[in-house]
C-alpha positions in Angstrom: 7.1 11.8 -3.0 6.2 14.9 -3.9 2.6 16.3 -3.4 1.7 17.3 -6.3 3.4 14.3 -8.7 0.5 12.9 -10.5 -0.1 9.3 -10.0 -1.0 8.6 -13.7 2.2 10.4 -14.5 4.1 7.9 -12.3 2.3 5.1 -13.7 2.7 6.1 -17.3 -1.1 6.0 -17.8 -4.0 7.9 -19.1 -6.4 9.1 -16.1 -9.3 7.3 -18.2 -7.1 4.1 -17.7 -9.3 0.5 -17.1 -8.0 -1.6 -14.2 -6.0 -4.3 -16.0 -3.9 -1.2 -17.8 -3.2 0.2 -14.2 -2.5 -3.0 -12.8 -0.4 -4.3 -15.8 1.8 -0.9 -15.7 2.3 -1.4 -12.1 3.7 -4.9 -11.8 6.3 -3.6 -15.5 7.6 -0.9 -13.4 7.8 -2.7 -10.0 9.9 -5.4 -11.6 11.8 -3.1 -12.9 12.6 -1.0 -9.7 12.7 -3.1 -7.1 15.4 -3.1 -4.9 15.9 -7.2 -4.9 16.2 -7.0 -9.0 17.6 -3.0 -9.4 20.8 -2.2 -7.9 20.7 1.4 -9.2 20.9 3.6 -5.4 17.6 5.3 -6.7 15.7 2.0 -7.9 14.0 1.9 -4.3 12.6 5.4 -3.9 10.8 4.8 -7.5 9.3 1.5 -6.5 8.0 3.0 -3.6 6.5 6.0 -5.4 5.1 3.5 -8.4 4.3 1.3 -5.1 1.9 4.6 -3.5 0.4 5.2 -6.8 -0.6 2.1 -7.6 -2.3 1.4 -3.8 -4.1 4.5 -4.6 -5.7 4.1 -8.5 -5.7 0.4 -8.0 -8.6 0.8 -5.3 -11.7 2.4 -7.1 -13.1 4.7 -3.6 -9.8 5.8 -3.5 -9.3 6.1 -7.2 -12.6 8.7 -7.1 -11.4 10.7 -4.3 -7.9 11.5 -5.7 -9.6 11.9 -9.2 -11.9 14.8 -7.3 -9.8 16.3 -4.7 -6.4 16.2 -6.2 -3.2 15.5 -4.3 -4.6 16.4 -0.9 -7.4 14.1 -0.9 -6.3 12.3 2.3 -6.6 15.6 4.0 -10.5 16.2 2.8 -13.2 14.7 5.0 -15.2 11.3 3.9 -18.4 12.8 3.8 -17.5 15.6 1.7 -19.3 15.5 -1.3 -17.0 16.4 -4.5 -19.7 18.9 -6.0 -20.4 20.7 -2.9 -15.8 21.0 -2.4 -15.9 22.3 -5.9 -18.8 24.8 -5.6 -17.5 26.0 -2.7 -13.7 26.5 -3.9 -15.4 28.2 -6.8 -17.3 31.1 -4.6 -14.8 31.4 -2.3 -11.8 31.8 -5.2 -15.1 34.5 -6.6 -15.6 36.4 -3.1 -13.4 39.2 -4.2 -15.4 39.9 -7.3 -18.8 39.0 -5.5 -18.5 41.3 -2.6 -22.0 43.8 -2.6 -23.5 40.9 -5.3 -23.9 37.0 -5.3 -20.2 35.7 -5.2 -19.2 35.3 -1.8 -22.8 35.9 -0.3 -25.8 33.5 -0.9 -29.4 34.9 -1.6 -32.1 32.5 -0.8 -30.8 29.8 -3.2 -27.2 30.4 -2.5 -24.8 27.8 -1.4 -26.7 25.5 0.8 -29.7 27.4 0.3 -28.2 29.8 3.4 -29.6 33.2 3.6 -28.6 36.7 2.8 -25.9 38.0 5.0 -23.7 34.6 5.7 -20.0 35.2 4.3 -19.0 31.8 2.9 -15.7 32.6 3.9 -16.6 32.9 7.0 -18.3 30.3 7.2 -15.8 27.9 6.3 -13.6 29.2 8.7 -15.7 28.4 10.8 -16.6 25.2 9.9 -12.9 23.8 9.3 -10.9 25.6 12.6 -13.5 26.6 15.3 -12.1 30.3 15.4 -14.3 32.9 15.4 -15.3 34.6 12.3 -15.3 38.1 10.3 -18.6 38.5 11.4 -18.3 38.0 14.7 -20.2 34.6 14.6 -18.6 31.4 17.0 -18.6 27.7 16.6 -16.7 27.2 20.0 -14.0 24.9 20.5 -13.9 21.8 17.7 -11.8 18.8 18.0 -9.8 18.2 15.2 -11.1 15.6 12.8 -9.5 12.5 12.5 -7.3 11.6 9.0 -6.7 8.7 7.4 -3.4 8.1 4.6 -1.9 5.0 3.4 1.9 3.9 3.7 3.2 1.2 1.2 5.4 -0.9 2.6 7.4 -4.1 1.2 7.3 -7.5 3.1 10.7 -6.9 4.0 9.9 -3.5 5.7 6.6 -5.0 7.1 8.5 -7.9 8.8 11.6 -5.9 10.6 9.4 -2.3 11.7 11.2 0.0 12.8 11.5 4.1 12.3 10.4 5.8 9.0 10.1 8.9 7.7 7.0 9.6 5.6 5.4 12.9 4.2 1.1 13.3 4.6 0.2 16.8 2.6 3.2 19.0 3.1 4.1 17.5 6.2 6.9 15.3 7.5 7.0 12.4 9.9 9.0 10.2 11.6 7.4 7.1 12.8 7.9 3.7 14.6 6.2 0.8 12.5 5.8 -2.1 14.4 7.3 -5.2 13.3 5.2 -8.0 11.7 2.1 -5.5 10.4 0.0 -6.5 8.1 -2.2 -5.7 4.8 -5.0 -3.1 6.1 -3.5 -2.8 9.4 -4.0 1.1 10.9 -1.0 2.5 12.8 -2.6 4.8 14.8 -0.9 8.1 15.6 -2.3 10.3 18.3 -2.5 13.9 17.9 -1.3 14.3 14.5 -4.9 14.6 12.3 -6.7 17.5 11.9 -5.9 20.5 14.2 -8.3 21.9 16.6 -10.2 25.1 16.9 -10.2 27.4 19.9 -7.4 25.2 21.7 -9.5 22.2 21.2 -7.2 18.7 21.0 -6.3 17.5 17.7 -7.4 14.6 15.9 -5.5 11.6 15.3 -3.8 10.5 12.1 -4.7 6.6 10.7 -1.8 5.1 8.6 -3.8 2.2 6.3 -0.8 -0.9 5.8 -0.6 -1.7 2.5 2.1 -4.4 1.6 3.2 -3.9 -2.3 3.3 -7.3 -4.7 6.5 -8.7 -4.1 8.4 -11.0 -6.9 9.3 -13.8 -4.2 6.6 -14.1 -1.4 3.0 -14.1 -1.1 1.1 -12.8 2.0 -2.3 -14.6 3.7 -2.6 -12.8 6.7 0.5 -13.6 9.1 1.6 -16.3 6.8 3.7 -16.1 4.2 4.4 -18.1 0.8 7.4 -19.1 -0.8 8.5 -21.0 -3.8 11.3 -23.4 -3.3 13.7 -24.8 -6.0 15.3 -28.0 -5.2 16.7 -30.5 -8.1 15.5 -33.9 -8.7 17.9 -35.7 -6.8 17.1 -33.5 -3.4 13.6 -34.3 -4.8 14.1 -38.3 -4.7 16.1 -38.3 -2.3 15.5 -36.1 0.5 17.7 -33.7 1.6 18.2 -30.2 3.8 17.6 -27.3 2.1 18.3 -23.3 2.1 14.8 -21.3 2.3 15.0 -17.8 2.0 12.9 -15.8 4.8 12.2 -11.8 5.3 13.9 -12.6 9.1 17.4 -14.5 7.1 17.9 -17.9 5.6 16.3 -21.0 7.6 16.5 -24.7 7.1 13.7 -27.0 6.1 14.0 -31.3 5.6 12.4 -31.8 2.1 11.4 -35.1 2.4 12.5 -38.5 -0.3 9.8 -39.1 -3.0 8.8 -35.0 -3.0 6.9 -33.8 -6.0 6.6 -30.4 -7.2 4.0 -28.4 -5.3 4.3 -30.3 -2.0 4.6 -27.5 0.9 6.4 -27.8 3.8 5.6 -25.5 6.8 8.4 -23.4 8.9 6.2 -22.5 12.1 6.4 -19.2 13.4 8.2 -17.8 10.0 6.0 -15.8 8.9 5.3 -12.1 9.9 6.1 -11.9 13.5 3.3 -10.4 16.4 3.9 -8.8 19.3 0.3 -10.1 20.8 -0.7 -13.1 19.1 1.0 -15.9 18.0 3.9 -15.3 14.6 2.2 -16.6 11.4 3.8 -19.6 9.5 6.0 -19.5 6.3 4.7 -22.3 3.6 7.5 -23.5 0.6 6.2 -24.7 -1.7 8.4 -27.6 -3.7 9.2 -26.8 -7.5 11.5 -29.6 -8.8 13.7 -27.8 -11.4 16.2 -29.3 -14.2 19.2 -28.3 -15.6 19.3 -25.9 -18.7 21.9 -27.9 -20.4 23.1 -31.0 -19.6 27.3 -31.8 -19.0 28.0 -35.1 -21.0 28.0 -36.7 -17.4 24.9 -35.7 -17.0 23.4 -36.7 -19.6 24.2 -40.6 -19.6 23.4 -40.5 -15.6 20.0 -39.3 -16.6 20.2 -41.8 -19.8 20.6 -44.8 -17.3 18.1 -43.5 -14.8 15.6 -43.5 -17.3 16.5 -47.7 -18.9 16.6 -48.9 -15.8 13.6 -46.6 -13.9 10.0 -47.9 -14.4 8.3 -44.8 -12.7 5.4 -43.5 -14.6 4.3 -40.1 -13.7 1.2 -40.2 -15.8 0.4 -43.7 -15.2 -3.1 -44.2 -13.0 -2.6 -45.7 -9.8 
């Protein structure tokens, strides 16, 4: 996505939006575009864009950061205070015109409350690479800070891993996501945060998992949740069924005298681990009925029903 596409913009909503508008725009447009229900070549690169927007505005820390820093607010350190980044992106943009004044150099109640004779600019060149400044002034070698950015991924893309290539600020990736991750899972990349100052090591860059809604399973952890349609024969009956599964279509025994919300457990279906055991998938029984009835049909259920005495609202 590009940097500098607003995330209201790509929600379709006003930056003074509540929650429950965010939210309700998000799931409209990710039915829309996702790649299981839109066919159209570019449906997936908007769900994942609506999918990034949404894991940002939906989370009200991050919400506040991207609301004060802008597009690059993954690159700004937590402890930065908004006011403080803004006051001092307003006397540096003012150093040219405050040179021999009070733009770029603080009196006594300057930025900070520093004293005459400290160049902000310098200073913050200071501060942010470790080089040596204008003025001759050192902070030695600094370590690069560490960074943090999320990465929205669907369950399908969570389950299987594998390479992807992502964009953080106005850089580009490639990376290796491991297979089965998780909601709030970091994927930790060495060397790739903040660069270091006077040939100090860099930090390390933090990818935050975030698994977008999806219209057919539900994730708790390593398990995952699945509704399953069977008819009401299969229901009374018993009979092997056809469960859909992010890994490919498994088998599962629904057993005679089922009822709707009865779940059967797959073990080891879930989201798979490389260290710890696989979580389970869970299917969860909905008995569904034809829309319209063949003549056939219609006198088998006809006779079922003279001749059945099961009462479903009956007490037992």
């Amino acid at each position: 996505m590009p940097p500098d596409r607003d995330f209201y913009e790509i929600l379709g909503v006003r930056r003074g939006a509540s929650q429950e508008d965010i939210q309700r725009a998000y799931r409209k447009l990710a039915r829309a575009n996702h790649p299981d229900v839109n066919k159209d070549p570019s449906a997936e690169d908007r769900f994942k864009e609506v999918s990034e927007a949404y894991s940002v505005l939906s989370d009200p820390g991050t919400r506040r950061r991207y609301d004060a820093f802008g597009p690059e607010f993954r690159q700004v350190p937590d402890d930065v205070d908004p006011e403080t980044w803004a006051r001092a992106g307003s006397r540096a943009a003012g150093a040219g015109a405050g040179r021999g004044g009070t733009g770029a150099r603080g009196g006594g109640a300057g930025f900070g409350g520093f004293q005459e004779g400290v160049d902000l600019d310098d200073l913050l060149e200071g501060l942010f690479s470790g080089r040596r400044g204008r003025s001759g002034a050192s902070w030695g070698p600094i370590p690069g800070a560490d960074q943090e950015a999320e990465i929205v991924l669907t369950v399908e893309e969570a389950y299987r891993g594998g390479p992807r290539s992502i964009t953080v600020g106005s850089r580009g990736l490639r990376i290796d996501i491991p297979p089965g991750v998780v909601d709030g899972q970091r994927i930790r990349l060495a060397g790739q945060g903040g660069r270091g100052g006077d040939g100090a090591p860099a930090g390390d860059l933090y990818l935050i998992v975030r698994i977008a809604p999806h219209p057919r399973y539900r994730m708790e952890g390593r398990d995952l949740h699945v509704l399953l349609p069977v008819t009401p024969w299969e229901a009374a009956l018993g009979a092997p069924v056809v469960v859909d599964t992010p890994g490919g279509e498994a088998k599962v025994k629904v057993p005679s005298g089922t009822s709707s919300g009865r779940r059967l457990r797959l073990r080891g279906r879930g989201m798979p681990s490389r260290g710890d055991k696989a979580g389970d998938l869970y299917a969860e029984v909905r008995i569904m009925v034809p829309d319209r009835l063949s003549e056939e049909e219609r006198r088998l259920f006809e006779q079922l029903a003279a001749v059945s005495a099961f009462d479903p609202r009956r007490r037992r």
